[in-house]
C-alpha positions as CSV (number, residue, x, y, z in Angstrom):
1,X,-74.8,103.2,0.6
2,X,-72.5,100.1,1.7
3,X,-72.5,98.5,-1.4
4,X,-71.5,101.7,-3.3
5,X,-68.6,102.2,-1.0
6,X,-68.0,98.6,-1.6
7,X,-67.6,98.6,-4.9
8,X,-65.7,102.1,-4.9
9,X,-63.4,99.9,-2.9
10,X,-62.8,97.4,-4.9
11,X,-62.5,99.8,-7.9
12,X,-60.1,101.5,-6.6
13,X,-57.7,98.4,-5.9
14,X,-58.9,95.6,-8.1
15,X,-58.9,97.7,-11.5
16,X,-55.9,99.1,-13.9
17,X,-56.7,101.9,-15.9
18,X,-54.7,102.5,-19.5
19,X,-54.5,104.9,-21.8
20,X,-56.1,104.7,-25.0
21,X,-53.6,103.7,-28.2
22,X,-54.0,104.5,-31.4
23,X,-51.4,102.8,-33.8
24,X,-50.2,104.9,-36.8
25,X,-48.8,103.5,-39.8
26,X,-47.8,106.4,-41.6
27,X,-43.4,106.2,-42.5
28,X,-42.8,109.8,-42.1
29,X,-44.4,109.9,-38.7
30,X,-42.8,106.2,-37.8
31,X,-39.1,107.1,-38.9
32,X,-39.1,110.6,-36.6
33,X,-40.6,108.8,-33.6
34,X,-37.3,106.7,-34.2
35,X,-34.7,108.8,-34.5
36,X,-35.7,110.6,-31.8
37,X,-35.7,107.8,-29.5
38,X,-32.4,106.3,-31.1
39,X,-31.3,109.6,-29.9
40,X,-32.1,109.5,-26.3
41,X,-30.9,105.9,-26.1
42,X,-27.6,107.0,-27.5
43,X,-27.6,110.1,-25.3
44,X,-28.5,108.0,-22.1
45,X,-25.8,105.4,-22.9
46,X,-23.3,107.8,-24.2
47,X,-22.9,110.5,-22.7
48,X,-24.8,110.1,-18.8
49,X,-23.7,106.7,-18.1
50,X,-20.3,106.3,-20.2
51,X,-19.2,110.0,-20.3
52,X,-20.7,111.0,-16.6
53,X,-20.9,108.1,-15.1
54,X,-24.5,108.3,-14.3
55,X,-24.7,105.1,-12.4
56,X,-21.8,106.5,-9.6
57,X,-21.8,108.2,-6.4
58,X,-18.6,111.1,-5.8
59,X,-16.8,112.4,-2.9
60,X,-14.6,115.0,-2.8
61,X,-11.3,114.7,-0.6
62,X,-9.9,116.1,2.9
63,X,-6.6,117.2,2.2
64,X,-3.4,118.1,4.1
65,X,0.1,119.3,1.8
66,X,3.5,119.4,3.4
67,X,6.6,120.9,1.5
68,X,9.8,121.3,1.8
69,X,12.6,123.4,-0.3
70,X,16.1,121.7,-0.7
71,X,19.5,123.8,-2.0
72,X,22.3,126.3,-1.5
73,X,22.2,129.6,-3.9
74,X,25.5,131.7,-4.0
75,X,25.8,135.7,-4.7
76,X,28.8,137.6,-5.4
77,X,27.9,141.3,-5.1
78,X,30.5,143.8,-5.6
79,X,32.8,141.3,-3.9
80,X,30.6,140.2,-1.3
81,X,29.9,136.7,-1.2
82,X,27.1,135.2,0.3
83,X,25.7,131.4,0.8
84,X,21.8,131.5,0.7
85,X,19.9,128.1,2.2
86,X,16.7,127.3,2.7
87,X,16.1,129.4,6.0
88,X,17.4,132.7,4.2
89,X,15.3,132.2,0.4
90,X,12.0,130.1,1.6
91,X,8.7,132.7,3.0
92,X,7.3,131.5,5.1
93,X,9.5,128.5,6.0
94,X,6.7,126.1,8.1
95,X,6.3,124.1,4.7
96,X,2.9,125.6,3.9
97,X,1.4,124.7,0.4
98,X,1.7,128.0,-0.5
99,X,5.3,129.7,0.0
100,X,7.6,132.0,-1.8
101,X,10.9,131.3,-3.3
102,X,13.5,134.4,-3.5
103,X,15.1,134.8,-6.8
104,X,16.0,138.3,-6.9
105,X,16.7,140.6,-4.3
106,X,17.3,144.5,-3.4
107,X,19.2,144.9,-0.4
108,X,20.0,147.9,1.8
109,X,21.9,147.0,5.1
110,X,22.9,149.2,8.0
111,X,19.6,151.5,8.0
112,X,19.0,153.1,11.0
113,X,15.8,155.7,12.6
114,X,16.3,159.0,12.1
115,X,16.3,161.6,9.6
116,X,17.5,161.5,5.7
117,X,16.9,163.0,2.5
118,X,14.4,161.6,-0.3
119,X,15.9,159.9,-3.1
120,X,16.9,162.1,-6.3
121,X,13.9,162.4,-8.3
122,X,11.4,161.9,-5.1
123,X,9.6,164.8,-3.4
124,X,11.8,167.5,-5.0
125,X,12.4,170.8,-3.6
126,X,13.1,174.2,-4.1
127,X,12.3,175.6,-0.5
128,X,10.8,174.0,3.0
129,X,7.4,175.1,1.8
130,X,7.5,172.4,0.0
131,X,8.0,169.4,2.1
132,X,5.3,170.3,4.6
133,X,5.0,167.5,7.4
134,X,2.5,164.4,6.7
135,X,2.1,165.6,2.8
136,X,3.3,162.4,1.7
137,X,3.7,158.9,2.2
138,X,7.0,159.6,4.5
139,X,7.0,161.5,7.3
140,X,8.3,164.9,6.3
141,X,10.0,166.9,8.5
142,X,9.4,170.6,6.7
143,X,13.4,171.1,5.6
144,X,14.4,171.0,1.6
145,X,17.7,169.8,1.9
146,X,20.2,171.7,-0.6
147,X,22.7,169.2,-1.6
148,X,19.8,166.5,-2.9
149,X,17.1,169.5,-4.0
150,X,14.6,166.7,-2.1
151,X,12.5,167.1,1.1
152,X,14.1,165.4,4.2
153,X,12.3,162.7,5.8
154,X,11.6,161.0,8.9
155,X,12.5,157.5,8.1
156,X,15.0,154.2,8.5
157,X,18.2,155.8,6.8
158,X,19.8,155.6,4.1
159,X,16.2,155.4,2.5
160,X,15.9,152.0,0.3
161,X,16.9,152.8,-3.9
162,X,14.9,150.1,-5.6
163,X,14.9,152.1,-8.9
164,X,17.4,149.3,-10.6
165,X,16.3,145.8,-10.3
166,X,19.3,143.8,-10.9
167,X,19.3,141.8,-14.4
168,X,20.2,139.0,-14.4
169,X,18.6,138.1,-11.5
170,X,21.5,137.2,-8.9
171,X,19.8,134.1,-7.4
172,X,19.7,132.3,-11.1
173,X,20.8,129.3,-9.1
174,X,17.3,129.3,-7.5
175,X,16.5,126.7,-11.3
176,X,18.4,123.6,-9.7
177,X,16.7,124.0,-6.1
178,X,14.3,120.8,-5.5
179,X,10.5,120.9,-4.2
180,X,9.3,118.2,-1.8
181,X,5.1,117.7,-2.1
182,X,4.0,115.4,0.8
183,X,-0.2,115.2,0.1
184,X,-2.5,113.1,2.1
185,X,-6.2,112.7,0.8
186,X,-9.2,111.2,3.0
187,X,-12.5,110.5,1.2
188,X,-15.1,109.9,4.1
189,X,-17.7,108.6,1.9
190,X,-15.8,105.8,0.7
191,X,-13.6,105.7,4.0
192,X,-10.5,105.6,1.8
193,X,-7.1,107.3,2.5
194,X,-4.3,108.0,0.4
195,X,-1.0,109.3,0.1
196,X,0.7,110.4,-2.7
197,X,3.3,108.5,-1.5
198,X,1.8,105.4,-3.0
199,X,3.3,101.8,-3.7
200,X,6.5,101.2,-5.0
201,X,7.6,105.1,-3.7
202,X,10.1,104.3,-0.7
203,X,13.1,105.6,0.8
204,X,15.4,104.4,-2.0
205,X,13.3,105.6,-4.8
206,X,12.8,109.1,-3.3
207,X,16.8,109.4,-2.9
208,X,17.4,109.1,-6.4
209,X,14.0,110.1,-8.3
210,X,13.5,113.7,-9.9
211,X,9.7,114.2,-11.3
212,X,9.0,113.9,-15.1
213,X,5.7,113.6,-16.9
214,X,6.3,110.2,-18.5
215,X,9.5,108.8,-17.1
216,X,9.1,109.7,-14.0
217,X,5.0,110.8,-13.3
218,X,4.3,109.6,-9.7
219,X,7.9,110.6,-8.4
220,X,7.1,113.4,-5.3
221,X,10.6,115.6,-6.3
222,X,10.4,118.4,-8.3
223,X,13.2,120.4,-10.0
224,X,12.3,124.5,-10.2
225,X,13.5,125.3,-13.2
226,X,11.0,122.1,-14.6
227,X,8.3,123.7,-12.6
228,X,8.9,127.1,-14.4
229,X,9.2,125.3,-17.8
230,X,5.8,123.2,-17.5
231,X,4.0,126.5,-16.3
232,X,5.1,127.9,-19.9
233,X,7.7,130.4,-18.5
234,X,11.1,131.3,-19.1
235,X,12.9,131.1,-15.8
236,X,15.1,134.4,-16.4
237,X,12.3,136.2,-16.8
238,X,10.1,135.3,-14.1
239,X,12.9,135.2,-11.5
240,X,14.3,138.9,-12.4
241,X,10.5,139.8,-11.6
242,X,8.8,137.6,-9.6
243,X,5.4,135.4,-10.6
244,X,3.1,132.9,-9.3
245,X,2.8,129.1,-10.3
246,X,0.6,127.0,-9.4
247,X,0.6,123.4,-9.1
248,X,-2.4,121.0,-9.6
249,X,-2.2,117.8,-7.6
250,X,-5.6,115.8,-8.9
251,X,-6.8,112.9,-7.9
252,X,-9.1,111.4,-9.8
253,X,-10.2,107.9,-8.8
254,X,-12.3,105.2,-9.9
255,X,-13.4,102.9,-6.2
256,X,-14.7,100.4,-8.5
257,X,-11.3,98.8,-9.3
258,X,-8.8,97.9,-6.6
259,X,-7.8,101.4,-4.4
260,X,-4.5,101.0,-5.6
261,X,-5.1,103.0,-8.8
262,X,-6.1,105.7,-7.0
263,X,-2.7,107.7,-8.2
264,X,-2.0,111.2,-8.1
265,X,-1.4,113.1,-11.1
266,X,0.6,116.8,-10.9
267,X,-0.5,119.6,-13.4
268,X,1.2,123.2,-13.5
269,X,-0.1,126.3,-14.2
270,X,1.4,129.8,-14.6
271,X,-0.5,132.6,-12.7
272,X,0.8,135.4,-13.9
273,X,4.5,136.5,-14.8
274,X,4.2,135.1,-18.3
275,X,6.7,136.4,-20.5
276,X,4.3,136.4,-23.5
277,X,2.2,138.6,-21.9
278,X,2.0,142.1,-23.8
279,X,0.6,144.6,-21.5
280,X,3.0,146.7,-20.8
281,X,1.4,149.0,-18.6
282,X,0.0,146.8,-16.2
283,X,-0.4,148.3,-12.4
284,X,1.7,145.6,-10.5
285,X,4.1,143.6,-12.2
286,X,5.5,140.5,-10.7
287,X,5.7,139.2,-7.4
288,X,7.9,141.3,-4.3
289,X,7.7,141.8,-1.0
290,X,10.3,143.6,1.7
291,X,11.8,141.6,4.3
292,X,13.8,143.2,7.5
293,X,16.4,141.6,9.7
294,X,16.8,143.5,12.7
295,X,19.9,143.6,15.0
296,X,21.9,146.0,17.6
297,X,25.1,147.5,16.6
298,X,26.7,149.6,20.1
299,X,22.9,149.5,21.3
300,X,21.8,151.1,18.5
301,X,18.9,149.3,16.8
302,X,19.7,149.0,13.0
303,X,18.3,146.3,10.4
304,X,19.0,145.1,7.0
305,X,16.2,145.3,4.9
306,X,15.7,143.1,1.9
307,X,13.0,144.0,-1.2
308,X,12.4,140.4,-2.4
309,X,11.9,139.2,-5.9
310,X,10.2,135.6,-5.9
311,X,8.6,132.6,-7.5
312,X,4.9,132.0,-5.7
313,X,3.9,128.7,-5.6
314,X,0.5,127.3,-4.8
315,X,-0.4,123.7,-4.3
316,X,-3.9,123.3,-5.5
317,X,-5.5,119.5,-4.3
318,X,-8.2,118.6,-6.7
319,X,-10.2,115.2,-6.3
320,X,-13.2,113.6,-7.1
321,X,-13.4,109.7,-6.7
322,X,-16.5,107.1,-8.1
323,X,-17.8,104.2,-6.8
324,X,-21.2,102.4,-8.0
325,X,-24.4,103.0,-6.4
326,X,-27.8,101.6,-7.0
327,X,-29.7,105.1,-6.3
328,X,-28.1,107.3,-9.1
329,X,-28.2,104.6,-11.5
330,X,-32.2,103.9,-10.9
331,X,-32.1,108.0,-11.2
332,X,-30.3,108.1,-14.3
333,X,-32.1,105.5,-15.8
334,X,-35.7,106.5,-14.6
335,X,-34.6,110.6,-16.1
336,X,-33.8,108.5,-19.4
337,X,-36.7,106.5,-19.8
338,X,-38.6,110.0,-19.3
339,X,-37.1,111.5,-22.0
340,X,-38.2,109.1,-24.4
341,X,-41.7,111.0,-24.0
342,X,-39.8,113.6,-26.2
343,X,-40.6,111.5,-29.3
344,X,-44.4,111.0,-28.5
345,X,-44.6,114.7,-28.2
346,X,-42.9,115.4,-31.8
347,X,-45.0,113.0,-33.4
348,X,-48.4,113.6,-31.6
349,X,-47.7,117.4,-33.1
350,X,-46.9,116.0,-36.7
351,X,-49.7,114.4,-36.7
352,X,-52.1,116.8,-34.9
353,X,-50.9,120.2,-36.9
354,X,-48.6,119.4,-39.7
355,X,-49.6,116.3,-41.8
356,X,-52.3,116.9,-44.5
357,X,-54.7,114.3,-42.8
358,X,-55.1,116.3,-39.0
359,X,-58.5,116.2,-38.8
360,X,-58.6,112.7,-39.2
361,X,-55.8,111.7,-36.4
362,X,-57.8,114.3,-34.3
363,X,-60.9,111.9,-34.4
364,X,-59.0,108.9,-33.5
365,X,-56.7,110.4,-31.2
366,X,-59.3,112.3,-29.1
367,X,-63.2,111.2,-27.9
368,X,-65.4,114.5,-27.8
369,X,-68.6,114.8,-25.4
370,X,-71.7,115.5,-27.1
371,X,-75.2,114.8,-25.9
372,X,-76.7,114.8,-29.1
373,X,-74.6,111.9,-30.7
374,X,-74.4,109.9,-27.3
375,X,-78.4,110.5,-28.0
376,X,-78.3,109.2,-31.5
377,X,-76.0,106.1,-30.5
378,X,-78.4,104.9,-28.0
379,X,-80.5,105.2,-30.3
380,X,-78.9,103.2,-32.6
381,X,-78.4,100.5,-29.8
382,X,-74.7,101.0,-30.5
383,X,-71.6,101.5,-28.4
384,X,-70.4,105.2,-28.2
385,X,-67.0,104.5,-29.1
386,X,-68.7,102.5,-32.4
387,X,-70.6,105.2,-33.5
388,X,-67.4,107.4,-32.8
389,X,-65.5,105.2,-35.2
390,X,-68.1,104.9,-37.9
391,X,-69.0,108.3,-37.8
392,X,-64.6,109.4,-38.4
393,X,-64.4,107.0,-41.0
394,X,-67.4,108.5,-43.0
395,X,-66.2,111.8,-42.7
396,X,-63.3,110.5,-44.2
397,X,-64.6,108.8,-46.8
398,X,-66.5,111.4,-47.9
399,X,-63.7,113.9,-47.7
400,X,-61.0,112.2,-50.1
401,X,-62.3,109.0,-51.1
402,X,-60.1,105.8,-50.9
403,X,-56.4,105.3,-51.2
404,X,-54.0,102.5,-51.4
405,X,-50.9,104.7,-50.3
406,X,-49.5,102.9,-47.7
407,X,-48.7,106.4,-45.5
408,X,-52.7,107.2,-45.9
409,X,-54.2,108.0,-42.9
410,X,-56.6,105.4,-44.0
411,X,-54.3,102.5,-43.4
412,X,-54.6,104.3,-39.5
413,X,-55.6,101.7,-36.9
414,X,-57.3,102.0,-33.9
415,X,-57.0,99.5,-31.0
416,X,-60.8,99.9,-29.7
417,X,-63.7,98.2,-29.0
418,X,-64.6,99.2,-32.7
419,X,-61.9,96.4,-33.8
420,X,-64.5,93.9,-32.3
């Protein structure tokens, strides 16, 4: 019982088992088992280590945007002049990477609480039945007035008329006002930080640069109108309206060269308030929002309200950065070399179902347990795997004859004791 242990023992850890080969020469069956492997060679080389970059690890960034509007707009509306800066056309005005930019605007100033009628054309009436209290959006109070043929209301007063968007838009000056993107990016698996404020941009240069795809790519200034442009819009349109834009700031690096070519690269994208856009009878058009300034006039509370027309903008921080790791590269090569069983499969069915000569690659591709011949080889004082041989070869024989065509299944070879 020790022995047997023993030598299970020393089985186990002393011996290497391997398949059984059985070399094919047939062309047909030798030029598909090549072009399939070709194929995974060129797909492994190609497309996951040249394309994907098999052989990298990736990070994605921690990001943090600061912004920050620059220019005067003027108005001159039915003789009223106005100066507009940066507190009075920026929403919200922290510097948050996503902010509104007033280009158009709806004002009605001096509204105070109490009661009013509706617009022409809202809530008519021909009696106080009709305008019975809480009916509608506004507070009704039950009284048709006579002079308007509309329902009074509970409401600030006069009650806003934002039938008639004014065209063109009155803050067209809104095109020369300048956009300041400060972007900081961490990425903790490398432990690198970056700025988009990278080498070479300093004081001086940001003074005098204005951003421009290929003169100007890295430069952190941008000019609103170009925003509008590179989105695909026309600025008069958009800014009578309102839209949304948003801007791309993607960092794509490559750690395996010096950090220093980690740059930023900006990319813009219209979100809607395209011009080309057909649909006509769309729900919501544009962008607007209403805005309210209150204020006391005689210690009566009054307060201007504005229906704002704007440019959205959304800074959008993309990254992904590489850098060379032994584990996905041992990965991508160890999935690879696994494919490569693909072409054994192809050919092992060729040869198995397809090719005229199956029963023969059957024999020498597969040993089949039965007493009776195991009996007769004994018998024969021969080795199984001999009489196995002999036995597929006769059958053959006997079943086309010989052939000198070098893709015969007779020109098969098989590397077995029978070779001996």
């Amino acid at each position: 019982m020790k022995s047997q242990i023993t030598n299970a023992l020393s089985d186990f850890f002393f011996e290497y088992e391997t398949p059984r080969q059985v070399l094919v020469r047939n062309r047909r069956v030798g030029v598909v088992c090549r072009l399939i492997q070709l194929g995974v060679l060129a797909y492994i080389i190609v497309w996951v280590f040249i394309y994907e970059k098999g052989y990298q690890s990736t990070d994605t960034a921690v990001s943090s945007v600061f912004t920050k509007m620059k220019g005067v707009g003027y108005t001159n509306v039915n003789g009223a002049e106005r100066v507009w800066d940066v507190a009075d056309y920026v929403f919200p005005p922290q510097g948050d990477s996503s902010f509104v930019v007033m280009t158009n605007y709806i004002i009605t100033e001096g509204q105070k609480m109490g009661k009013c009628p509706e617009l022409p054309g809202k809530h008519n009436c021909s009696s106080g039945a009709d305008c019975e209290g809480g009916s509608f959006k506004r507070q009704m109070t039950g009284v048709c007035v006579n002079t308007t043929k509309t329902c009074e209301v509970l409401a600030w007063c006069p009650v806003e008329n934002d039938h008639n968007i004014p065209d063109p838009p009155l803050l067209m000056s809104a095109e020369n006002y300048t956009l300041f993107i400060k972007n900081s990016v961490t990425f903790p698996l490398f432990g690198v930080t970056r700025s988009n404020l990278v080498e070479g941009i300093n004081n001086t240069y940001i003074r005098q640069c204005l951003h421009h795809p290929k003169t100007a790519p890295l430069c952190p200034i941008f000019k609103l109108g170009d925003i509008v442009k590179e989105s695909g819009f026309n600025f008069t349109t958009i800014a009578r309206e309102g839209g949304a834009i948003g801007i791309v700031v993607d960092w794509t690096c490559n750690f395996d060269v010096d950090v220093k070519h980690c740059k930023p690269t900006y990319k813009f994208h219209g979100l809607y308030g395209n011009p080309d856009e057909k649909d006509k009878a769309k729900a919501s058009v544009g962008y607007n929002f209403r805005y309210a300034k209150h204020y006391l006039e005689d210690k009566v509370p009054k307060r201007t309200l504005l229906k704002v027309f704007g440019i959205r903008v959304d800074i959008i921080v993309q990254s992904l950065a590489r850098k060379f790791d032994i584990i996905p590269t041992l990965t991508a090569i160890g999935s690879g070399v696994g494919i490569f069983g693909v072409a054994t499969v192809v050919c092992d069915l060729m040869m198995l179902y397809i090719l005229p000569k199956r029963e023969f690659y059957k024999n020498m591709k597969f040993k089949y347990t039965d007493t009776q011949i195991q009996h007769d080889s004994e018998s024969l004082g021969l080795d199984t795997s001999v009489y196995y041989t002999l036995e597929a070869n006769a059958r053959q024989v006997q079943d086309t004859g010989q052939s000198n065509d070098p893709d015969s299944e007779e020109a098969s070879t098989v590397t077995d004791a029978s070779n001996k």
